[in-house]
N, C-alpha and C positions, 0 to 999 in steps of 0.2 A: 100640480103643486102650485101653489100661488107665491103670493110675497111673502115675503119672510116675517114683517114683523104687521100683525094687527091696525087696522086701522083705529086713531083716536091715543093708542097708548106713546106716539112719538111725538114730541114737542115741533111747532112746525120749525123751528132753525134747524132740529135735528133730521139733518138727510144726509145719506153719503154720496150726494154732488155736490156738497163743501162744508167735505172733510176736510181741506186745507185751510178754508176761512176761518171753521170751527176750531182747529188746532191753533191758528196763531192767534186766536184770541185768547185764548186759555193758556199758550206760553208767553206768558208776561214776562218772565225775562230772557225770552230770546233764543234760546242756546238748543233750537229743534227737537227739542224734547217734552214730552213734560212731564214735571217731577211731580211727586206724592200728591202734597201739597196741590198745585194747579189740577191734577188728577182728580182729585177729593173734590176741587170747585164745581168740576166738570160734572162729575155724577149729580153734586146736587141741585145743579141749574135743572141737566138732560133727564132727571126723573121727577119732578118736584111733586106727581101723583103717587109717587111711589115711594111710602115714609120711612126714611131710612135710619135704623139707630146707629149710633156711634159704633158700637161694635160690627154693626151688617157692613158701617161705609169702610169701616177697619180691612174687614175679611173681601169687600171688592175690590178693592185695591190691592191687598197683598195679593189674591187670585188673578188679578191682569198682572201684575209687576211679578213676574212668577220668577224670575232671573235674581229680586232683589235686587236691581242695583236703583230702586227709587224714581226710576224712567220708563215712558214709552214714547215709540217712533209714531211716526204720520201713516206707515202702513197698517200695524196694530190698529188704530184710531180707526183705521177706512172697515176694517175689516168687524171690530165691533161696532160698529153703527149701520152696516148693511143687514145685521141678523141675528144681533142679540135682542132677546124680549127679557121686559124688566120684570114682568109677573111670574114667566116661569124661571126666570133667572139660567138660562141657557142660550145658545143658539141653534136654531135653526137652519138645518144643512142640507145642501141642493150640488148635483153635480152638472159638471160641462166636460164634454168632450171636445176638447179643440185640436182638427184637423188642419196642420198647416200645409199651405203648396201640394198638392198630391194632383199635378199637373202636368200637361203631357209633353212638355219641353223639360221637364225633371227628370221626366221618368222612359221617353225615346224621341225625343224633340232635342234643339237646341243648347242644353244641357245637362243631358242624360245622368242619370246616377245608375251604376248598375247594380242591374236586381233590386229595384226600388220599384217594382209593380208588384213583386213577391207582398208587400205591405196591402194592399191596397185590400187579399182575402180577410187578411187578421183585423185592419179596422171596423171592414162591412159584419164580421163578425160580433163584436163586443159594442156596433156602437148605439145599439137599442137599447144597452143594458144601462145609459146615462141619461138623465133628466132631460137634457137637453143635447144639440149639438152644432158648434160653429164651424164653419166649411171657410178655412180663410186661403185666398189668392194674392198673389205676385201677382199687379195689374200693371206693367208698365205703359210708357208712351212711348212711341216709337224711338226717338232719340233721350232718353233715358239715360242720364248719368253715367248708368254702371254699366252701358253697352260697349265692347272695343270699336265699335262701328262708330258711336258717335265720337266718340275720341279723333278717329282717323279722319272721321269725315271735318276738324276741327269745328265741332257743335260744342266742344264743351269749355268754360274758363280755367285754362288750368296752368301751372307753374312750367309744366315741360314743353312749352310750343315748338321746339326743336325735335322734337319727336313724330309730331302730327303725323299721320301717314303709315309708322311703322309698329306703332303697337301690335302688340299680340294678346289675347285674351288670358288674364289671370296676371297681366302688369299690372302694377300699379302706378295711380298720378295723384296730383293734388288738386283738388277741387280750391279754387279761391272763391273767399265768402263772397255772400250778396246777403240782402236784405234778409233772407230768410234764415239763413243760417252762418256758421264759422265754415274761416278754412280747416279742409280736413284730408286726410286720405283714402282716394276709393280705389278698390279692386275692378279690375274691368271683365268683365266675362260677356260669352255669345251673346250678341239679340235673342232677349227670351220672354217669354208670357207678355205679348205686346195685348195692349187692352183688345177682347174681343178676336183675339185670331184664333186658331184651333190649339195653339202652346198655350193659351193660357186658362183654355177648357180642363175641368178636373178628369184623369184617366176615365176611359170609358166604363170601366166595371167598378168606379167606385160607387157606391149608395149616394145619392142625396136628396131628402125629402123636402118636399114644399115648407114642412115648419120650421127646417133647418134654418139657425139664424148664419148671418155670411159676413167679412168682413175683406177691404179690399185695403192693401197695402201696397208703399210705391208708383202710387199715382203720380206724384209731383214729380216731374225733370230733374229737378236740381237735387234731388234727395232720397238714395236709395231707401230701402226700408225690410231691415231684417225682420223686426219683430213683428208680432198679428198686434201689438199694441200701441206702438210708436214708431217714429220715424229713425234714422240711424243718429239723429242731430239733435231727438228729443223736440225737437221744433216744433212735429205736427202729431196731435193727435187720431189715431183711425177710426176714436168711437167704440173700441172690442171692451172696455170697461168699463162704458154706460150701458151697453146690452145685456152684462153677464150680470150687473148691479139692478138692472130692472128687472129681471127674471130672476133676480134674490138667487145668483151662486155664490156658492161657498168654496167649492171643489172644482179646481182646473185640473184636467188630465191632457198632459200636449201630446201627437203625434204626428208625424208626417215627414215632411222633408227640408232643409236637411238636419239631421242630428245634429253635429256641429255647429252650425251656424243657426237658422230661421228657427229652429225647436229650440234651443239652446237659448237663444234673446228673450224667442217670445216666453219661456218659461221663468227668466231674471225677473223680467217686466213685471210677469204677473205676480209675482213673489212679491217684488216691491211694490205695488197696489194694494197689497191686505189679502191676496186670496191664498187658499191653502193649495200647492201646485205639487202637481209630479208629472213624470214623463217615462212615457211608455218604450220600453227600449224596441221591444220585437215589432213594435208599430211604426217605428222609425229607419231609413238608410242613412250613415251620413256621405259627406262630399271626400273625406278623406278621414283611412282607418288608422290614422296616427292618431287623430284629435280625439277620439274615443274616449278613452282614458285621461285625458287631461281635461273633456268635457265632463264626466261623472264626476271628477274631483272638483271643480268646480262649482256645480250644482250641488253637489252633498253638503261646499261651503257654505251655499246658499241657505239650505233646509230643502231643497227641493230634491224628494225623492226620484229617484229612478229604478222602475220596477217591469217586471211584465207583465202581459195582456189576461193571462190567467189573475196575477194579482192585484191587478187593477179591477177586474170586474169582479172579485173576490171581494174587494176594499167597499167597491160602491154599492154590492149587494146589502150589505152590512150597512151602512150608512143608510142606504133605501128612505131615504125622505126622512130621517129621523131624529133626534136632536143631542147635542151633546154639550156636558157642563163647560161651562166658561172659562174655566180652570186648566182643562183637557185642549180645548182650542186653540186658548192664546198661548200655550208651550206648544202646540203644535205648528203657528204662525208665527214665533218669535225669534225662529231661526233666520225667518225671510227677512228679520231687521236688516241683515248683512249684502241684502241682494243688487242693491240699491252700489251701494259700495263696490261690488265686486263687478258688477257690469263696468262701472266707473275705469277700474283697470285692466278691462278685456283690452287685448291687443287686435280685437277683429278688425280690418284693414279699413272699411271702409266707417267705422264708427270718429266720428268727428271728439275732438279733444274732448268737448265738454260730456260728449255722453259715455266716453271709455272709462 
């Protein structure tokens, strides 16, 4: 399957690698939205091939503004501009299977989850059945932030210096800002997935194919990195949604490790990007079976479904490269306005002020 939308029928401003520049031109008054009105501008710049009567610009507008309340978000925006066509007046829809962490310090290495190799049959099973597929990794540096090691070893800037020496793994400290990011709080766990050592190799009997696209997170020292999309600080970009936007996806299915935590982030992220997201429950372990349930509730805040591996590959057979009204899509990406929001007030330990 190719790119989403035809070559010749997109104006060249119109691309969704700025989508943000696009949006705050078009919100002239500011207030990160934009209402009917600046909506209505926007169509007639972004199709001016495509002659729109008063009543068509009526009815595309009330079909994105499906909620009615006369607004849309930056993530909507992202998400019709990666794959709607104005000729057939739909979108074009493409899946991703995104495999997080399924590494051998997860799963009998240095931070073992148990019974998280059980996972490893169900995704080699389902993951031919997606368009595409990204294999992302926990790549740390050896003295790594979120290691108790480097803590002890005082490698890291932190508020507790009185401490140095006696941490224990799953303490928490305070990281003090530097240039790259705020002060914030991180969780410290074992030295794990150090770049290139055998923990940060995916399990032996997972699949991974040479076309598989890959995405590496947590490379930087000073900045852990839950999500396959960003950093915990929002600071740095990984690049996983300029891949999944050149390969014209439409559909994130997250699975791996852990539920909780790394599936959990990276599934908000994607939500707040524009893409349509779910998360595969029987494809996932998490790090602790309290958060379970207060994870699903969350995500459902989001719009982000959580389903199993039968009905996910259920879902994306149905989809099969196929396209779906504009109408249908943006109530079905409109939930993810909230996602953005909701990451905001995660309490996950090591996510810095600005991005909880």
């Amino acid at each position: 399957m190719g790119q989403c939308c035809a070559p010749g029928h997109r104006q060249p401003f119109l691309t969704h690698h700025n989508t943000a520049e696009i949006f705050k031109q078009f919100d002239t008054n500011g207030n990160g939205e934009l209402e009917a009105t600046e909506l209505r501008s926007f169509f007639k710049q972004a199709f001016p091939e495509t002659e729109l009567s008063e009543t068509e610009m009526n009815d595309l507008v009330t079909q994105f503004d499906t909620d009615q309340n006369g607004t849309i978000g930056l993530n909507e925006l992202q998400a019709f501009l990666r794959c709607y066509e104005p000729w057939t007046k739909t979108i074009q829809r493409k899946t991703a299977l995104l495999v997080i962490d399924v590494q051998n310090d997860f799963i009998t290495g240095t931070l073992a989850v148990q019974n998280s190799d059980s996972i490893v049959k169900v995704i080699n099973e389902i993951r031919d059945q997606f368009d595409c597929v990204v294999i992302s990794y926990d790549w740390h540096p050896q003295d790594h932030c979120s290691f108790v090691e480097s803590a002890n070893d005082g490698k890291l800037k932190i508020k507790e210096t009185g401490s140095v020496g006696s941490f224990k793994a799953f303490n928490q400290v305070t990281l003090l800002a530097d240039d790259d990011r705020a002060e914030h709080a991180q969780m410290l766990y074992p030295r794990h997935c150090v770049q290139k050592s055998w923990g940060s190799e995916c399990h032996k009997d997972l699949v991974v194919k040479p076309q598989d696209m890959s995405v590496y997170k947590g490379q930087k020292a000073n900045i852990d990195s839950y999500s396959a999309f960003f950093d915990n600080c929002k600071a740095n970009d990984t690049g996983l949604t300029k891949q999944l936007e050149d390969a014209g996806v439409t559909d994130v299915y997250c699975c791996g490790l852990v539920f909780d935590i790394c599936v959990k982030s990276s599934a908000l992220h994607g939500a707040e990007n524009g893409f349509r997201v779910s998360v595969i429950e029987d494809a996932c372990k998490p790090l602790s079976e309290s958060e379970v349930e207060p994870t699903k509730k969350l995500l459902a805040e989001a719009g982000v479904k959580v389903m199993s591996s039968s009905k996910a590959t259920e879902e994306v057979k149905q989809i099969g490269g196929g396209k779906m009204a504009l109408k249908e899509f943006v109530e079905s990406v409109k939930p993810h306005k909230r996602a953005a929001a909701l990451h905001k007030s995660e309490t996950l330990s090591s996510h810095c002020p600005a991005a909880r």
